[in-house]
C-alpha positions in Angstrom: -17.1 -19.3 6.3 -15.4 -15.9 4.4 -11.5 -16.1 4.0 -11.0 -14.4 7.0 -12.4 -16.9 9.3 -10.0 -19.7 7.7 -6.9 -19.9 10.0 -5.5 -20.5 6.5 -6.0 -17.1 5.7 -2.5 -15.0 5.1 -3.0 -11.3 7.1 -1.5 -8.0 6.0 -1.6 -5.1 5.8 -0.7 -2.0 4.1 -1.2 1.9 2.9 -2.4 3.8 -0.5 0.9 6.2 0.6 0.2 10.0 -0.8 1.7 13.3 -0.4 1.1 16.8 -1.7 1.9 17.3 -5.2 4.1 19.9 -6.8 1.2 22.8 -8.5 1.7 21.0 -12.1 0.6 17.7 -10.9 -2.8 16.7 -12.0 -5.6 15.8 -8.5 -2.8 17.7 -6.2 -1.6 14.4 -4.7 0.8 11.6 -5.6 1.2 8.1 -4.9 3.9 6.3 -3.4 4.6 2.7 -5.3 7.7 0.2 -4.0 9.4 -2.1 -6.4 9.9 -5.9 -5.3 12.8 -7.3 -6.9 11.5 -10.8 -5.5 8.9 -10.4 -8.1 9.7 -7.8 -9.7 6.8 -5.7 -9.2 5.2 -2.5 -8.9 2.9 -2.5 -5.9 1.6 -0.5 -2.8 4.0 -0.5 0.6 2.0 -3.7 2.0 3.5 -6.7 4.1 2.3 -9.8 6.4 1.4 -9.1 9.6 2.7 -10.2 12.9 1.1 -12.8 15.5 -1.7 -10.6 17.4 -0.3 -7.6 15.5 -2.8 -5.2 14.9 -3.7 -4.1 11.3 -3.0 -0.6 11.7 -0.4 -1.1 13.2 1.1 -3.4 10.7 0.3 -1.4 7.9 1.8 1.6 9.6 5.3 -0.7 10.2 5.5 -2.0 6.8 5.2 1.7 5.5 7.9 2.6 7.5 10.5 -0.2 7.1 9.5 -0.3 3.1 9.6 3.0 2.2 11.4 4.9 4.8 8.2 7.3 5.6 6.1 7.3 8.5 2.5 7.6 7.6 -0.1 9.7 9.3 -3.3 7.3 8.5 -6.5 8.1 7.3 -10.0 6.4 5.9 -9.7 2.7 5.6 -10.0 1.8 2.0 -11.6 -1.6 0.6 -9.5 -5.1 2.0 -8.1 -7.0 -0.9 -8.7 -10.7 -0.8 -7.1 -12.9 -3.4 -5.2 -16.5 -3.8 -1.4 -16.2 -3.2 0.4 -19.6 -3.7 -2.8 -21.6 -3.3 -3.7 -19.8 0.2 -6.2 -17.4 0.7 -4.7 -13.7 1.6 -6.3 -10.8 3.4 -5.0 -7.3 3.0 -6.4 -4.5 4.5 -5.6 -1.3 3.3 -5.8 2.3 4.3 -5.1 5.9 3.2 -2.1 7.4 4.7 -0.4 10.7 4.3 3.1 10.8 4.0 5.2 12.2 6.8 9.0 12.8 7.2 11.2 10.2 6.2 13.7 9.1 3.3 14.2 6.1 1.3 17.0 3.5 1.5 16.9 0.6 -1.0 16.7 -2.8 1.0 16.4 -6.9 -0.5 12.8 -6.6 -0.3 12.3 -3.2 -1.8 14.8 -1.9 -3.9 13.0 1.5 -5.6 10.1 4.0 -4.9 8.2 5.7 -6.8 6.1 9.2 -6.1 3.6 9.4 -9.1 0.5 11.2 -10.1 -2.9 9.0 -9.5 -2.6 8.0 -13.4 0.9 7.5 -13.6 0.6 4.9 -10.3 -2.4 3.5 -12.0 -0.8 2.8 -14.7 2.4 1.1 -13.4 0.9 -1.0 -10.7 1.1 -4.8 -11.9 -1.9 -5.7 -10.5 -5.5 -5.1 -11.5 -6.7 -5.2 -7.9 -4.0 -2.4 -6.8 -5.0 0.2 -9.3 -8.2 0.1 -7.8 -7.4 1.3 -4.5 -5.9 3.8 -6.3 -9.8 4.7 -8.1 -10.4 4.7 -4.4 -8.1 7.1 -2.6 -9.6 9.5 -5.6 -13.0 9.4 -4.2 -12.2 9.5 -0.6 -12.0 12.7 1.4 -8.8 13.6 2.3 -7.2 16.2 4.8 
């Protein structure tokens, strides 16, 4: 039985959130990062999803209410599995393209970040985050 068959399993969902970069920026893109002050982290918009919620959906919402910007999304990038608090967790991710939108600060994220691919690499906490970021490098984007 894999993780995601355990009704055990924590669901989320989230987005690799990227826009156009200004001309000096290296790979023409940059990464959007939220900071948790629950854990004070550096991570990508992400969040648990709903009962019968679907993923997309979810990762779209939690996009939206943690960053302020709706997401136009694209490839499906690699789903995250890892132990939080002695439960499995399952998050799926995808590319998304930043649409219109504006931050506010809230409890749960109280800064944003737009940074080049390095840069966002660089200041995720997590091992397992920067690699989505390797990712969204080698997928084709519009």
């Amino acid at each position: 039985m894999s993780p995601a068959d355990d009704d055990t399993t924590v669901r989320a969902a989230g987005c690799v959130l990227w826009r156009p970069a200004p001309q000096a920026a290296p790979r023409g893109r940059e990464l959007c990062l939220v900071h948790r002050p629950k854990y004070d982290d550096w991570s990508h918009p992400k969040g648990k999803l709903k009962p019968g919620e679907d993923p997309l959906a979810g990762a779209l919402r939690e996009v939206a209410e943690e960053t302020g910007y709706a997401a136009v999304p694209g490839a499906e990038l690699t789903t995250v599995r890892y132990l939080a608090n002695g439960r499995p967790k399952e998050v799926r991710y995808w590319a998304a393209a930043a649409g219109t939108g504006a931050f506010a600060p809230s409890d749960e994220v109280d800064r944003i970040l737009w940074l080049a691919p390095e840069a966002a690499r660089a200041r995720l906490t997590q091992p397992r985050d920067r690699a989505l970021v390797d990712e969204l490098l080698t997928t084709r984007l519009p």
